[in-house]
C-alpha positions in Angstrom: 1.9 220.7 -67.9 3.4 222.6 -64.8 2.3 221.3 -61.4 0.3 223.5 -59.8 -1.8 223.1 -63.8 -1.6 219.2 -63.3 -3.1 219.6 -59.7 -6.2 221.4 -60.5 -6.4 219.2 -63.1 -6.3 215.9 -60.8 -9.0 217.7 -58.2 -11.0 218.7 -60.9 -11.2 215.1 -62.0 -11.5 213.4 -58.5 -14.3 216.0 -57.7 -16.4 214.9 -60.4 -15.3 211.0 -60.3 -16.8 211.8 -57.0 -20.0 213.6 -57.3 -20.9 212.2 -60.9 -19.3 208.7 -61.5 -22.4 207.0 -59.8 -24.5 209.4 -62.3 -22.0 208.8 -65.3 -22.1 205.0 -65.0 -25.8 204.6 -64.7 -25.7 206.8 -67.9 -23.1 204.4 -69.4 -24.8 200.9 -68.4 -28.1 202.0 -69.5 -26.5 202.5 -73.1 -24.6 199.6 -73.5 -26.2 197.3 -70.8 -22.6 196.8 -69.0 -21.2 197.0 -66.3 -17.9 195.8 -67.2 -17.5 197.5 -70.3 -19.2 200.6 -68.7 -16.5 200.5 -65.8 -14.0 199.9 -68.1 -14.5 202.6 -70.3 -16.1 205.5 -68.0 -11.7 204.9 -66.8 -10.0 205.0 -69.7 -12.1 208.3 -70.6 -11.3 209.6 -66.7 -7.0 208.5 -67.6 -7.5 210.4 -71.2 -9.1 213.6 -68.7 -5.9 213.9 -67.4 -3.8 214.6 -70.3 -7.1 216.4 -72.7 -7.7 218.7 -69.6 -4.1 219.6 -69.0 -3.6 220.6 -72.7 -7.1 222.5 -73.7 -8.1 223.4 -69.9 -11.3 222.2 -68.4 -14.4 221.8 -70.7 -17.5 224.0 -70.1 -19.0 220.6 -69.0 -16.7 217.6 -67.9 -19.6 215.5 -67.0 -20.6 215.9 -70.5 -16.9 215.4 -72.2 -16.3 212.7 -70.2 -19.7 210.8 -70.6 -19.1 211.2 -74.6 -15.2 210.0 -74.2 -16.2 207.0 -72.7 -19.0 206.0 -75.0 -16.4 206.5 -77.7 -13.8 204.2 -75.9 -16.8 201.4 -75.5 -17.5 201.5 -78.7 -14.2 201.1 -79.9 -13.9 198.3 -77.8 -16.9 196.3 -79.6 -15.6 196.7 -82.8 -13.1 193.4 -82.6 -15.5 190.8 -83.9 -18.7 190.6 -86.5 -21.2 190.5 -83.5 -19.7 193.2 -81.2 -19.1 195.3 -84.6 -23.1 195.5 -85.1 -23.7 196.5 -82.1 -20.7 199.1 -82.1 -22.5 200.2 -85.5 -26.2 200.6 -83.4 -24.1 202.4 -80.7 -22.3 204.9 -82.9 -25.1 207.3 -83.1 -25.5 207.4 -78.9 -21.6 209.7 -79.1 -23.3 212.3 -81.4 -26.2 212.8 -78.9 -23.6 213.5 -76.2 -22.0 217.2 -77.2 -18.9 218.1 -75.5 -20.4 221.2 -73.7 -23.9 219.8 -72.7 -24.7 220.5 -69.1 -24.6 218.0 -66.5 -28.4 218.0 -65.7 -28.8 217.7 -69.8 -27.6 213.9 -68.6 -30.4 211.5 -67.9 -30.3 210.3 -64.4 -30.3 207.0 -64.4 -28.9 206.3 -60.9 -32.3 204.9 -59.5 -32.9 202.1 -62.1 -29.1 201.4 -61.2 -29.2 200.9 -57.8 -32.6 198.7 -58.4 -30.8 196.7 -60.2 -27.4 196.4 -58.0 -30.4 195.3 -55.2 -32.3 192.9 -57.4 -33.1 189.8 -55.4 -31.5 187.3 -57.6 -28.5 188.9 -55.9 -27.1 187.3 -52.3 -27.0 190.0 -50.1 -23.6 190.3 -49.9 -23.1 191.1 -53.8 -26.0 193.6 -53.7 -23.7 196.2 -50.8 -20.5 195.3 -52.6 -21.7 196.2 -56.6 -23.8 198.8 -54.9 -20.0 199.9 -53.2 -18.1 199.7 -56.5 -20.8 201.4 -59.3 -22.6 204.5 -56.7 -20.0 204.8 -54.0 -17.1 204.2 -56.1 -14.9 202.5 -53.6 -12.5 200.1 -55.4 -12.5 196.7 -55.0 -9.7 196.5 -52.7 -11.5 199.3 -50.3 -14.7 196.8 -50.6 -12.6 193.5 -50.0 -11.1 195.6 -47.0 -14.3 196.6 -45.7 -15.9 192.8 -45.4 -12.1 191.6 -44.4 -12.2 189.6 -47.7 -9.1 189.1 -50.0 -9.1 191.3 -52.8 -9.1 189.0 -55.6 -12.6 186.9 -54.2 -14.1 190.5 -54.0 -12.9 190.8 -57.1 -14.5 187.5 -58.2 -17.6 188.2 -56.6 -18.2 191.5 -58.0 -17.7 189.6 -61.2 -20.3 187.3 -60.9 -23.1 189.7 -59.5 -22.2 191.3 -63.1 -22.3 188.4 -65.1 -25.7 187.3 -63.5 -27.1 190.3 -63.9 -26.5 190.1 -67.7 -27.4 186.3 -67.8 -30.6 186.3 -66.1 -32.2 189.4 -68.2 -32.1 191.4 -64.6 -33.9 194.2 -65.7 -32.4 197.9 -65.9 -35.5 200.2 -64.7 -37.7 201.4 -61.3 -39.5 198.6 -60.4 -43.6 199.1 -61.4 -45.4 200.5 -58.6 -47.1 197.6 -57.1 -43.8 195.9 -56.6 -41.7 199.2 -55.6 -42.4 198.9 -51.8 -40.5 195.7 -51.1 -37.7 196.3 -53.8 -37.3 199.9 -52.2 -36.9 198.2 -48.9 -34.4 195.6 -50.4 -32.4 198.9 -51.5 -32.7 200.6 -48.2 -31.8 197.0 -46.6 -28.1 197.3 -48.5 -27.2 201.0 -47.7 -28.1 200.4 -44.2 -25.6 197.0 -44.6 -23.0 199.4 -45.5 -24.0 202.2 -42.7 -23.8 198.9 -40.0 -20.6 197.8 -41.2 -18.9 201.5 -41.0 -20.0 201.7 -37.7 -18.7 198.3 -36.4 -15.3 199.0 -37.9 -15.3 203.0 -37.7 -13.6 205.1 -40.1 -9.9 203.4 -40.0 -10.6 201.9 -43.6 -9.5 203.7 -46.6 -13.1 204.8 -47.4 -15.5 205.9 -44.2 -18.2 203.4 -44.7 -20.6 205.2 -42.7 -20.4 208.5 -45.1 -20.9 206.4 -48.4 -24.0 205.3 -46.9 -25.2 208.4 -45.9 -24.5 209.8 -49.6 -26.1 206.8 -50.9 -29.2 208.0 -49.2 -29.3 211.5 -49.4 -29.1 210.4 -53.4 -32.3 208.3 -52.8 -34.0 211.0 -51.1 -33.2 213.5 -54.3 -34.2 210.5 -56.7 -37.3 209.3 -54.9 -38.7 213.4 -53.4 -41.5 213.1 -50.9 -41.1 209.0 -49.9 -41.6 209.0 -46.7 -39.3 205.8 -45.7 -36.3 206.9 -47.8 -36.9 210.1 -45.6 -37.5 208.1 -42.7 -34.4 206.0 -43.5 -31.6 209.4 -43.8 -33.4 210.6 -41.0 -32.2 207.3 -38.5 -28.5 207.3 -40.5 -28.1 211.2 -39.8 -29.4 210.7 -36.0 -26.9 207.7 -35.2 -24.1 209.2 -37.3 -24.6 212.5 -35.4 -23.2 210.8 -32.1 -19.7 209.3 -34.1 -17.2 211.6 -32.4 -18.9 210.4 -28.4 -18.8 206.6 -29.0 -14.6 206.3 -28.7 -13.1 207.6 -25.9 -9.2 206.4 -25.1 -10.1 203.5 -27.7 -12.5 202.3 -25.3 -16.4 202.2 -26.7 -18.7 204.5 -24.6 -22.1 203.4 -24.0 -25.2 206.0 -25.0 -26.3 206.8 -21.3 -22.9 207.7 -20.8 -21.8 209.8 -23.9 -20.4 212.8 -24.2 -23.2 215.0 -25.2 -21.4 217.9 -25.9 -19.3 216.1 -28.5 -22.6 215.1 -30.9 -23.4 217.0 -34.1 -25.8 219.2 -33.2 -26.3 220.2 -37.1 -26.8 216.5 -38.2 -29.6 216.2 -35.4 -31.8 218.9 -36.2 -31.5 217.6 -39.8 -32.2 214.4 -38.8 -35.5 215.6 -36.5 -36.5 217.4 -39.0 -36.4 214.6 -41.6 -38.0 212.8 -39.3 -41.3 214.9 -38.5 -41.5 215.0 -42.4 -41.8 211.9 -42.7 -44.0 211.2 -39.8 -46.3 213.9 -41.4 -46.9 211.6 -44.5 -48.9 209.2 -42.4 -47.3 206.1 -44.2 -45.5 204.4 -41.3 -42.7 202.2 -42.3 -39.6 200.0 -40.2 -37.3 202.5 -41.2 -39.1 205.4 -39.6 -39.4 203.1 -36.5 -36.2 202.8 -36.2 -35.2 206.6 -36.4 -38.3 207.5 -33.9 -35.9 204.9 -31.6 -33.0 206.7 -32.4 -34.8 210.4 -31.8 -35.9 208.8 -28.2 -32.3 208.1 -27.9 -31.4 211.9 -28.4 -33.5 212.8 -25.4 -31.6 213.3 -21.8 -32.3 210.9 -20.1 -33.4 208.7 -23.3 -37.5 207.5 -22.8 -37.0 204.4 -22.7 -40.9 203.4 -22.0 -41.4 204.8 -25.2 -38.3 203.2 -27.1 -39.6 200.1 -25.5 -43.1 200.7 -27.1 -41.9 201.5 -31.0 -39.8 198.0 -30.6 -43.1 196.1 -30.5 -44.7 198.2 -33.2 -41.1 197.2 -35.2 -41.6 193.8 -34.5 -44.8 193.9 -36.4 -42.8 194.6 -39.7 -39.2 192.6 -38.7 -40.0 189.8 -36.3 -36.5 188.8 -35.3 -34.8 187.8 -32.5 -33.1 190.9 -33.2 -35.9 193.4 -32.2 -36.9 191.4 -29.3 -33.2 191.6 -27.7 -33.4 195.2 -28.4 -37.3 195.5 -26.7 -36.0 193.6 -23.7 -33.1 196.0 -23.0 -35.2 199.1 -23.9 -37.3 197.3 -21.2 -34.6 196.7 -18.6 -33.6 200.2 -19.0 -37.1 201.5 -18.5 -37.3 199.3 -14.6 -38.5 196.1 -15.4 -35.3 193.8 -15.1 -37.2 190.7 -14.1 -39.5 190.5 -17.6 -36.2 191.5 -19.1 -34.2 188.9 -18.5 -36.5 186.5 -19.5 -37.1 187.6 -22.5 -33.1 187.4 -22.9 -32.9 184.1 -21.7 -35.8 183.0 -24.2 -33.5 184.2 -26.8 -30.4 181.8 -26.3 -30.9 179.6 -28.7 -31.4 182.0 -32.2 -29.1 184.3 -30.9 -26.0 182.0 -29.4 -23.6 183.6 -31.8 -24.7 187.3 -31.3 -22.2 189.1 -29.6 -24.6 192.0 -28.6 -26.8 189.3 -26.9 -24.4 188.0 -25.0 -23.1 191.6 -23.9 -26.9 192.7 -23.2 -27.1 189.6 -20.9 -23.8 190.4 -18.8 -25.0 193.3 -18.0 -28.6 192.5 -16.8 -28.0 189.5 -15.1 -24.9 191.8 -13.2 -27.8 194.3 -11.6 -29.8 191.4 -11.1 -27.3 190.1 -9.0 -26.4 186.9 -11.0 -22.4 187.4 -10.8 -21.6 184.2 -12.0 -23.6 183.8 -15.1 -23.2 187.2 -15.9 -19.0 186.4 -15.9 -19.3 183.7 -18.3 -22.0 186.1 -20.3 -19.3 188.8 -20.0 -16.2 185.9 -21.6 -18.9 185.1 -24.5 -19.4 188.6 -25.4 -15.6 189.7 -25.3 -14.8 186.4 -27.3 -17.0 187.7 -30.2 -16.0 191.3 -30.1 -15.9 193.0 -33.4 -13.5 195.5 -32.5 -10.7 196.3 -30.0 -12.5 199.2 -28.7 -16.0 196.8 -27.8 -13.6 194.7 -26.4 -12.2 196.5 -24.0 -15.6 198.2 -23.1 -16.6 194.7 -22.0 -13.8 193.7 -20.2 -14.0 196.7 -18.2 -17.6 196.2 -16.8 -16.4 192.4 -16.2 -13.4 194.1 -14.4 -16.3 196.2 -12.6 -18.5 193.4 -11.5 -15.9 190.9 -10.8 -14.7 193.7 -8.2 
């Protein structure tokens, strides 16, 4: 095959290993009930692409081709021993459904019962982002051990597990029934937005950007679940806080909102994000996620209404009573004038939060315009200490620098 042939070839794959795998394996799993063997044959099929593609050309439907290659390959696989054979014999009849040139929407989708299943609650948290990571993002399990600074093989290992769990405790593959669909849609929503956080501590220096696999994750919730109104709610806050990516690094220093270079947001990515917003607000089915992205619209505003952000932090409270929302209602408060009931609602907070780097940052920085040097130096040392990245770090160290001056 001559290069510039073997080149098309390789984008042609990668494009759909992009766009479909997540599609293709959920197609896979619910056949064979598998992730492993799923995986492992959706692969081989994708390495057989390669050298079938180069010779014939691209099929009328790779999607197709290579959904009925891999169901060949896993069935070939279950033919070693009596018990696999049988139920290679009750597969066999699955490749014949599968023609080489069906369409792509002639697949069933099956990617919502997968990713309810990734999110199942017998899952620890941890294994739901990262099998949610590997089967509808993609990323391999280096780019996930990478991503959660773990070593590759325990990712591996864990990833392992979540699959073998899945299998062992019956987890079933299908959309939850409808009286149980709101908190197992929020447990879903509760892992993308895991990933979203963690690509926005780190920023995009990994091999995969963190923050755009969640953001795909959830524009393919809002195409699987039309008209929800906290799936819509929950692109709506991703799109709004991923709109201001290219303001929040300046000389690999973090910049703070109030201080952002406006000019540098995504003004495209906004309006989208508004606009999801107002839809979902429309639906008159309120929800923490569209809390969250009314904060973030607030935020958008110049100056930011902070009165108002202060207000939807109580109403968020309602559905996520952490010490979480209340740090973030008592520096929506401080911002909005009233530093005294501010602080004290920081300082009630030192006990859950004593680990939280963002507490310990908010409380530098109130107790500094309060006038509290001191304690707000040793807040300041606490918060730089727990830094997540260079560039929070020296943000910190500069306002010490500033107060200390």
């Amino acid at each position: 095959m001559a290069a510039p042939e073997a080149i098309a070839v390789t984008k042609a794959l990668e494009a759909v290993m992009r766009n479909d795998r997540g599609r293709l394996i959920a197609a896979l799993i619910s056949r064979l009930r598998d992730f492993q063997l799923a995986e492992e044959a959706l692969q081989e099929a994708a390495i057989s692409a390669l050298s079938h593609w180069g010779r014939a050309g691209l099929p009328a439907s790779p999607q197709g081709w290579l959904l009925k290659v891999a169901l060949r390959k896993a069935i070939d696989r279950l033919r070693g021993g009596a018990r696999e054979s049988r139920k290679a014999a009750d597969l066999a009849h699955l490749v014949g459904d599968e023609a080489d040139e069906s369409e792509p929407e002639m697949i069933p989708d099956q990617r919502l019962r997968l990713i309810f299943t990734c999110c199942h609650p017998a899952l620890d948290p941890k294994s739901r982002v990262a099998l949610t990571l590997r089967t509808l993002g993609g990323l391999t399990t280096g780019e996930i051990a990478r991503a959660f600074l773990d070593a590759e093989p325990t990712m591996g290992q864990r990833l392992s597990r979540a699959k073998a769990k899945i299998s062992a405790a019956g987890i079933p593959f299908k959309v939850p029934d409808p009286e149980d669909l709101p908190d197992r849609l929020n447990s879903v929503l509760t892992v993308v937005y895991l990933i979203f956080n963690a690509g926005y501590t780190v920023g995009p220096s990994l091999d995969r950007d963190l923050c755009a696999e969640a953001i795909f994750l959830a524009r393919m919730l809002a195409h699987l679940q039309p008209e929800e109104a906290e799936v819509e709610g929950f692109l709506a806050l991703l799109l709004l806080t991923h709109a201001r990516r290219d303001a929040r690094l300046q000389n690999g220093e973090t910049v703070s909102l109030t201080d952002q270079d406006r000019a540098l947001w995504d003004k495209a990515m906004l309006a989208e994000g508004l606009g999801l917003l107002d839809t979902a607000m429309a639906r008159r089915v309120p929800g923490p996620f569209q809390i969250k992205a009314a904060i973030a619209a607030c935020q958008t505003q110049s100056p930011p209404d902070w009165p108002q952000i202060a207000a939807l932090y109580i109403g968020l409270y309602r559905h996520e009573p952490t010490p979480i929302i209340r740090l973030n209602q008592a520096v929506a408060m401080a911002e909005a004038g009233n530093l005294p009931m501010a602080i004290a609602g920081l300082q009630a907070l030192s006990d859950p939060l004593a680990d939280y780097q963002p507490y310990h940052a908010a409380c530098a920085e109130y107790l500094g315009r309060a006038g509290q040097t001191d304690a707000a130096s040793d807040a300041y040392a606490r918060a730089i200490a727990l830094a997540a990245s260079p560039a929070d770090a020296a943000f910190l160290t500069r306002r010490r620098d500033r107060l200390q001056t």
